[in-house]
MILO-104345 format. One record per residue: residue number from 1; x, y, z of N, C-alpha, C in turn. Coordinates in Angstrom, 1 decimal. Layout:
ATOM    nr      nc1      nc2      nc3     cac1     cac2     cac3      cc1      cc2      cc3
ATOM   NUM        X        Y        Z        X        Y        Z        X        Y        Z
...
***
This chain:
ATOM    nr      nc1      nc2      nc3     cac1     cac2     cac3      cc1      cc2      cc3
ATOM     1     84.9     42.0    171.8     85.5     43.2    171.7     84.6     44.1    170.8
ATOM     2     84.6     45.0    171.2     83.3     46.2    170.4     83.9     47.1    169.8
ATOM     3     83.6     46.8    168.3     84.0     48.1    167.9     83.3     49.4    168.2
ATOM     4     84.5     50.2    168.3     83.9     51.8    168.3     84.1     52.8    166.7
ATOM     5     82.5     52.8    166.7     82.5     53.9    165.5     83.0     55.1    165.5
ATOM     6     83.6     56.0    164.7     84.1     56.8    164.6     83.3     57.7    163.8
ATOM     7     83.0     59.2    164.2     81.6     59.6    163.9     82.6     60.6    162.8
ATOM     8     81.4     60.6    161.8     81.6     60.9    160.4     81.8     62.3    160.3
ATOM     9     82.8     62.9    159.5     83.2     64.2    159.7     81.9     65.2    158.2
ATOM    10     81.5     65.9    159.1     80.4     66.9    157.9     81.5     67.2    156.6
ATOM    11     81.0     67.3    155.6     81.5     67.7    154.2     81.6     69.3    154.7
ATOM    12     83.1     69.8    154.1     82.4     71.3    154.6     81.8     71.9    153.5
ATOM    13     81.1     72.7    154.1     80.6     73.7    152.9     80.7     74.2    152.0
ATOM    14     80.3     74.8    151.4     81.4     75.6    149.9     81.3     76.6    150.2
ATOM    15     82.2     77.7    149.8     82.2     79.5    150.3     81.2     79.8    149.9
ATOM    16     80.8     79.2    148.5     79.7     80.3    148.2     78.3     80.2    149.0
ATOM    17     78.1     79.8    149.9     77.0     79.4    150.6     77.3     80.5    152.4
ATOM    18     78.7     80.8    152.1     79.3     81.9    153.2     79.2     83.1    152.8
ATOM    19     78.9     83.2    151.1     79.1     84.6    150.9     77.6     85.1    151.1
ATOM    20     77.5     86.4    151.0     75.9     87.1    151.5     75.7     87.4    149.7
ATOM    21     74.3     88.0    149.8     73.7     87.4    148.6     74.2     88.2    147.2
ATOM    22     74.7     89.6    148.0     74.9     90.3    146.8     76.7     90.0    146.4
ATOM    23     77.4     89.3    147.0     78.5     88.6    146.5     78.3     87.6    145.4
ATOM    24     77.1     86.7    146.1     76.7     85.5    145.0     76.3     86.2    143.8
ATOM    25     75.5     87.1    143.6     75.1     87.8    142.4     76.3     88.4    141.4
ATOM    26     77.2     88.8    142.4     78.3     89.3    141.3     79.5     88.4    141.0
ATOM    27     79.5     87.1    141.8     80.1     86.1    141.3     79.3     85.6    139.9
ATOM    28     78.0     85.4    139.9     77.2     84.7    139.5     77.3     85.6    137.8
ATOM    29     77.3     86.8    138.0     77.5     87.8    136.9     78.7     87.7    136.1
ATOM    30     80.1     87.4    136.8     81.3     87.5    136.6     81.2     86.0    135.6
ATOM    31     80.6     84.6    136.1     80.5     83.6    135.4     79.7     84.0    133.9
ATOM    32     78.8     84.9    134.2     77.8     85.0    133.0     78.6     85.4    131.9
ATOM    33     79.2     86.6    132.7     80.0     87.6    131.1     81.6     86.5    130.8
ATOM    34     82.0     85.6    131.7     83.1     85.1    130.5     82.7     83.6    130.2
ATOM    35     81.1     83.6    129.7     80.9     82.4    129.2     80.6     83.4    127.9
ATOM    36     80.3     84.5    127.9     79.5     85.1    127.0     81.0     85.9    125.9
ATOM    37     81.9     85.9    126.5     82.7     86.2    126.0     83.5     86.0    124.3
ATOM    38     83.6     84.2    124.8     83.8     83.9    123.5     82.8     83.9    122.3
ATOM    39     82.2     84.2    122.2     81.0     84.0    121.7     80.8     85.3    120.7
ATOM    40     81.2     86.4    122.1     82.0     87.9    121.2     83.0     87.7    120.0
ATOM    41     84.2     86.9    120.7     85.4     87.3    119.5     85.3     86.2    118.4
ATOM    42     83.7     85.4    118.8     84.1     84.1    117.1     82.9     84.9    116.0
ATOM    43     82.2     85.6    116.7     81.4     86.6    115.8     82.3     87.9    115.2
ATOM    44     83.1     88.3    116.2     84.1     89.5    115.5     84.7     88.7    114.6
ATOM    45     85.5     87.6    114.6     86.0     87.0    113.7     85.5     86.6    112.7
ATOM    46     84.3     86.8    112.6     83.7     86.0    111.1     83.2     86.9    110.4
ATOM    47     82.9     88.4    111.0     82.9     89.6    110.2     83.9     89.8    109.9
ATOM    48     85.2     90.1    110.4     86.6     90.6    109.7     87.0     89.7    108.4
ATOM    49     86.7     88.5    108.5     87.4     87.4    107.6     87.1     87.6    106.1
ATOM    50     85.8     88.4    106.0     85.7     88.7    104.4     86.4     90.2    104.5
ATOM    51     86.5     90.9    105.1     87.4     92.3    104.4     88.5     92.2    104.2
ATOM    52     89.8     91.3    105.6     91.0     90.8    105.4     91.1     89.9    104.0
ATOM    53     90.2     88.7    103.5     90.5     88.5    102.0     90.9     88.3    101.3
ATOM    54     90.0     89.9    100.7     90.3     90.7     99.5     92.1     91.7     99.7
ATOM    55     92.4     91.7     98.4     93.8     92.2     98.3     93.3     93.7     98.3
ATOM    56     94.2     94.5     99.0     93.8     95.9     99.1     93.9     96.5     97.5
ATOM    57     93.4     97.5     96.8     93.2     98.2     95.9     94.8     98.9     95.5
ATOM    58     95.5     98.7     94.7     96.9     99.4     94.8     95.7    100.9     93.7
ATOM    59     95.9    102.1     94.4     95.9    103.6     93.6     97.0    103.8     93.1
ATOM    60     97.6    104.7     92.0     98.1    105.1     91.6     98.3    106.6     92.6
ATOM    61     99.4    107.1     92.7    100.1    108.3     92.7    101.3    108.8     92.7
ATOM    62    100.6    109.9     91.4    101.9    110.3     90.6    102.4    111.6     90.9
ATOM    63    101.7    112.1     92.1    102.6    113.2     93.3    103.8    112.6     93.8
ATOM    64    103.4    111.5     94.4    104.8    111.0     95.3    105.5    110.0     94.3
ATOM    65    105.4    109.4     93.5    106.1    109.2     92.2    107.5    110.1     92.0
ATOM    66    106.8    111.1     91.5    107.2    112.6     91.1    108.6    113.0     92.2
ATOM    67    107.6    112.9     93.6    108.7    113.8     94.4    109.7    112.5     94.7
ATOM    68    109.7    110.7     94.7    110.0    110.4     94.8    111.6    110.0     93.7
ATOM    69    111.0    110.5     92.3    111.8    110.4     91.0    113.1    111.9     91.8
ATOM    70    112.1    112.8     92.0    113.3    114.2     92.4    114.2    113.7     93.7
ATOM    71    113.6    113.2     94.8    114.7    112.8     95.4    115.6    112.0     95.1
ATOM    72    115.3    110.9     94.2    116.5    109.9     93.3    117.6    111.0     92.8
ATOM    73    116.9    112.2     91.9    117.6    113.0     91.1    118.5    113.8     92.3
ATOM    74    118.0    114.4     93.0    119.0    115.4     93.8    119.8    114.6     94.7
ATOM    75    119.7    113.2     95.0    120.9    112.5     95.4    121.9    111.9     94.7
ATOM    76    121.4    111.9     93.2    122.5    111.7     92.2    123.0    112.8     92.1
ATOM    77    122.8    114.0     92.1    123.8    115.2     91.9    124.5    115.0     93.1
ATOM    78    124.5    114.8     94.4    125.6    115.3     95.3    126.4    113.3     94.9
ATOM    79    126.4    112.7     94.3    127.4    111.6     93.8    126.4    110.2     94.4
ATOM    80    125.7    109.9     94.9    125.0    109.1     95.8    125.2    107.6     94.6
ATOM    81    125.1    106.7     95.4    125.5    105.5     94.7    124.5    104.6     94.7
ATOM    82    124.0    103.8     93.8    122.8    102.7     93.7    121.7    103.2     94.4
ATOM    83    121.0    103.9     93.4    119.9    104.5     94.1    118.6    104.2     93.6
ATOM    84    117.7    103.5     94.3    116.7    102.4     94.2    115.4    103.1     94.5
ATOM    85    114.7    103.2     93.5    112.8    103.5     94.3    112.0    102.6     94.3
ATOM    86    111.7    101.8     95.6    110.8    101.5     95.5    109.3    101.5     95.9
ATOM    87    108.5    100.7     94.8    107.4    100.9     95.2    106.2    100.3     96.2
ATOM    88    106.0    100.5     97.5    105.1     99.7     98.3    104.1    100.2     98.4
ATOM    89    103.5    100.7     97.3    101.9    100.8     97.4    101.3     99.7     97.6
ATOM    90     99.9     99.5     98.4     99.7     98.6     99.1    100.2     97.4    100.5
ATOM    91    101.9     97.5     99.9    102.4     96.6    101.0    102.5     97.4    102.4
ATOM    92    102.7     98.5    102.6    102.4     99.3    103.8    101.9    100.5    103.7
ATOM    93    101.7    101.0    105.1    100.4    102.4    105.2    101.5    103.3    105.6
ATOM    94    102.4    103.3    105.6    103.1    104.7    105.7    104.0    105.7    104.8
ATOM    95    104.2    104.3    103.5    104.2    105.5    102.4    104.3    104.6    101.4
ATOM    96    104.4    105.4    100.0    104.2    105.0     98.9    104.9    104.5     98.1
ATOM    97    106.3    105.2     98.3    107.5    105.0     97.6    108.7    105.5     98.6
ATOM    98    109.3    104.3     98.7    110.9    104.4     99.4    111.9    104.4     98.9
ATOM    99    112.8    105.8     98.5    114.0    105.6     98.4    114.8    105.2     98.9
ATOM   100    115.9    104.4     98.6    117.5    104.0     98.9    118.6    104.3     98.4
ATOM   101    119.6    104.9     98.9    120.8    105.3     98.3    121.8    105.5     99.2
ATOM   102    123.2    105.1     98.6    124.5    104.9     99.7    125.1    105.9     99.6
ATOM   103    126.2    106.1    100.4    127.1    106.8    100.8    128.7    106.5    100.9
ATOM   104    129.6    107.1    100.1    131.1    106.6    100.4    131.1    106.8    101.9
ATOM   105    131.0    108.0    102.5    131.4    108.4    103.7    130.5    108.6    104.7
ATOM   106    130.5    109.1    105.9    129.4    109.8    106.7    129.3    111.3    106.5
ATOM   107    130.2    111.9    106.1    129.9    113.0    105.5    129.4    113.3    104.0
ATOM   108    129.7    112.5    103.6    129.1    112.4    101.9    127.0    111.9    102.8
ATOM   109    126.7    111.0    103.4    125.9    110.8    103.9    125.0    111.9    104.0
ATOM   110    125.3    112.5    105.5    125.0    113.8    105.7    124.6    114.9    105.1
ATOM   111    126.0    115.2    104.0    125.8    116.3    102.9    124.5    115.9    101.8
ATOM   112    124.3    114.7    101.7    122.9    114.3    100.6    122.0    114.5    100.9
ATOM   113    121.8    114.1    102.5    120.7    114.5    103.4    120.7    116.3    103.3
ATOM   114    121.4    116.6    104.1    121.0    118.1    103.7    120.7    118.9    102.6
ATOM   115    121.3    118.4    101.2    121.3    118.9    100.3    120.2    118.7     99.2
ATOM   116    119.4    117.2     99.9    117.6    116.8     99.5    116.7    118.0    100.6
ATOM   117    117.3    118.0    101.3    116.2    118.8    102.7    116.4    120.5    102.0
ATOM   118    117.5    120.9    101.6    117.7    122.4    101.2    116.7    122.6    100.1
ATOM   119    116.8    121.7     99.1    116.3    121.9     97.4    115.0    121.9     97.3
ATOM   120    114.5    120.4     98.4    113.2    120.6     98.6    112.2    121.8     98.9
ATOM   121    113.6    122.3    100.0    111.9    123.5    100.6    112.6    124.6     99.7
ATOM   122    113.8    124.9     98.9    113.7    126.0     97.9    112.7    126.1     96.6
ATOM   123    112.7    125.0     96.1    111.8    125.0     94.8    110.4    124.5     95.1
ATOM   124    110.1    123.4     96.5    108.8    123.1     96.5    108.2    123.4     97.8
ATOM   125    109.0    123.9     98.5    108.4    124.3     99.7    107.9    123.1    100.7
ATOM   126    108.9    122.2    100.5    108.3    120.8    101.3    109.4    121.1    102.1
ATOM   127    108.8    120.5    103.4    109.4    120.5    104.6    109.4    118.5    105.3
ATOM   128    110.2    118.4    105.6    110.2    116.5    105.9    108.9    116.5    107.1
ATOM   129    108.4    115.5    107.2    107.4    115.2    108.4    108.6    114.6    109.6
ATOM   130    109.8    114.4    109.4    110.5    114.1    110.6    111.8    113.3    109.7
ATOM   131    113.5    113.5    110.2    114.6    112.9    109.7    115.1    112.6    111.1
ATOM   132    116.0    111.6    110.8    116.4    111.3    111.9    118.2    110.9    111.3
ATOM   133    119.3    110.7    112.2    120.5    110.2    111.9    121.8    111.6    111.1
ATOM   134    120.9    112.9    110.6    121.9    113.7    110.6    123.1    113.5    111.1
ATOM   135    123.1    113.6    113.1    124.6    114.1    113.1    125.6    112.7    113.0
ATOM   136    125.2    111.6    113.1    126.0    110.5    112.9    127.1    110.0    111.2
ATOM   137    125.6    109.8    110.2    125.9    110.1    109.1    126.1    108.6    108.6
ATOM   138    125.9    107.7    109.4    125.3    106.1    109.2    124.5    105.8    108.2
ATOM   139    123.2    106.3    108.7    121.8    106.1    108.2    120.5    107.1    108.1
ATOM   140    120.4    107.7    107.2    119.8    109.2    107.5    118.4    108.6    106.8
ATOM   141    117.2    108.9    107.7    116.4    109.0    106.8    115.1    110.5    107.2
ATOM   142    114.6    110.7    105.7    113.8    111.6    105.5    112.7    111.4    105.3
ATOM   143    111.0    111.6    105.9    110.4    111.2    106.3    109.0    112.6    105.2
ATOM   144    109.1    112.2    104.2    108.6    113.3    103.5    106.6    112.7    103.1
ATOM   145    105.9    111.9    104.0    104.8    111.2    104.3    105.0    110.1    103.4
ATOM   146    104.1    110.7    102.1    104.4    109.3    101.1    105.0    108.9    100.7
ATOM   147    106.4    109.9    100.8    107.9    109.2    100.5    108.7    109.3    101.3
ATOM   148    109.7    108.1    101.4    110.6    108.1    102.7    112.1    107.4    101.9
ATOM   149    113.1    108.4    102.4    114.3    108.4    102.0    115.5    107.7    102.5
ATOM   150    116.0    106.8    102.7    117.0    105.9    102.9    118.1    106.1    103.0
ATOM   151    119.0    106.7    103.6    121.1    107.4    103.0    121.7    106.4    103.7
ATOM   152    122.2    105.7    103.3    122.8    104.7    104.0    124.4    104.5    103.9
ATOM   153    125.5    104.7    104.8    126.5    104.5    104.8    126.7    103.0    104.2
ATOM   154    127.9    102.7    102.9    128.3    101.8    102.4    127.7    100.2    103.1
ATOM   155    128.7    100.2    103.9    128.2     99.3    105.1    127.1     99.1    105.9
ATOM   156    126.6     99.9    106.4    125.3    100.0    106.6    124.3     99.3    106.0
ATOM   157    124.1     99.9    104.5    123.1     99.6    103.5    123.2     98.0    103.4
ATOM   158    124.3     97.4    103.6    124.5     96.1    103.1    124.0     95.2    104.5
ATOM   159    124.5     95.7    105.9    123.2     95.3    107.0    122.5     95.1    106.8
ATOM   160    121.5     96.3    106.7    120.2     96.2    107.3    119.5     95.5    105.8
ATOM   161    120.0     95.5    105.0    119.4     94.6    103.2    118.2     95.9    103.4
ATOM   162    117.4     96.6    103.4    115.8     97.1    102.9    115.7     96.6    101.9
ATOM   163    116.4     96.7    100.6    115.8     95.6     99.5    115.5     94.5     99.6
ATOM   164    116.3     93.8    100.5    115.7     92.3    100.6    114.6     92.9    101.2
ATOM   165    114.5     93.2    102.3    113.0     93.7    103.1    112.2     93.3    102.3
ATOM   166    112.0     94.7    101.2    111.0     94.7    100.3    110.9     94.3     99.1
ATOM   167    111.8     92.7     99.1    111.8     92.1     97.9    110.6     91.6     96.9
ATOM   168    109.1     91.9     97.6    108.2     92.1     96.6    107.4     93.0     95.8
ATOM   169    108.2     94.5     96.1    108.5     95.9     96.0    109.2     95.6     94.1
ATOM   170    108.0     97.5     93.7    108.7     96.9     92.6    109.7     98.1     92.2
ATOM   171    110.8     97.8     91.6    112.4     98.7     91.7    112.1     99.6     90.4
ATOM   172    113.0    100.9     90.7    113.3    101.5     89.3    114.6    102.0     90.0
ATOM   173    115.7    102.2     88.8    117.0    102.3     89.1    117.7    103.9     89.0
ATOM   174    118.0    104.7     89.3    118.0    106.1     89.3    119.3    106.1     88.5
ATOM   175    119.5    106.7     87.6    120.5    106.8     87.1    121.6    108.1     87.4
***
């Protein structure tokens, strides 16, 4: 009995041997730039690693201080309750000093808010960079750049904690 061979099947080809030449070039390109890639971000990364560091420079400013001390003051006059400045110089870039202060009511709320927003632009001609929560009377804040103002309904305030937030913030107590 005779075996019969069974004839050997060709290996197929690889595509890239189907593609025409200027395919292979821009495959061949596409391999180049993401071998080259990492190579980019462990060099970006070894420049940034000495500026990240160093602890940022805390400056001194006794503008927003100032207007931060007067918003403490003109929310103590309309009755405002536990009212906290603190200081995040350094800890964030959008301002310097954050006020907090509560509210019995949402209209007590509101009325604080308005009555920081009125005094300011009477005596200093400051206008907020943006407030938000007026008609509700929750959570009002005023957005005066370096200082940003907190009115927090009773309840509220005790949510959202911002003190805890910024428990490495340093407090002064408004009397």
């Amino acid at each position: 009995m005779a075996l019969k061979k069974t004839p050997k099947k060709k290996p197929a080809a690889k595509k890239s041997a189907t593609k025409t030449p200027a395919a292979r070039k821009k495959t061949a390109a596409k391999k180049a730039t993401a071998k080259k890639l990492p190579a980019r971000k462990k060099a970006a990364r070894k420049k940034a690693a000495p500026e990240t560091a160093a602890a940022p420079a805390i400056v001194e400013n006794p503008r927003a201080h100032a207007l931060a001390r007067k918003i403490g003051n003109l929310l103590s006059d309309k009755k405002a309750v536990d009212i906290v400045i603190l200081d995040v110089r350094g800890m964030t870039s959008y301002a310097d000093y954050v006020v907090v202060a509560s509210g019995e009511s949402d209209r007590q709320v509101s009325s604080m808010a308005e009555h920081v927003l009125v005094k300011l632009k009477e005596s200093e001609g400051l206008r907020p960079v943006g407030h938000e929560g007026m008609d509700t009377g929750q959570w009002v804040l005023l957005d005066f750049g370096e200082v940003v103002a907190h009115i927090f309904y009773s309840e509220m305030r005790a949510h959202y904690d911002l003190e805890g937030l910024w428990a490495d913030a340093g407090r002064e107590k408004v009397a």
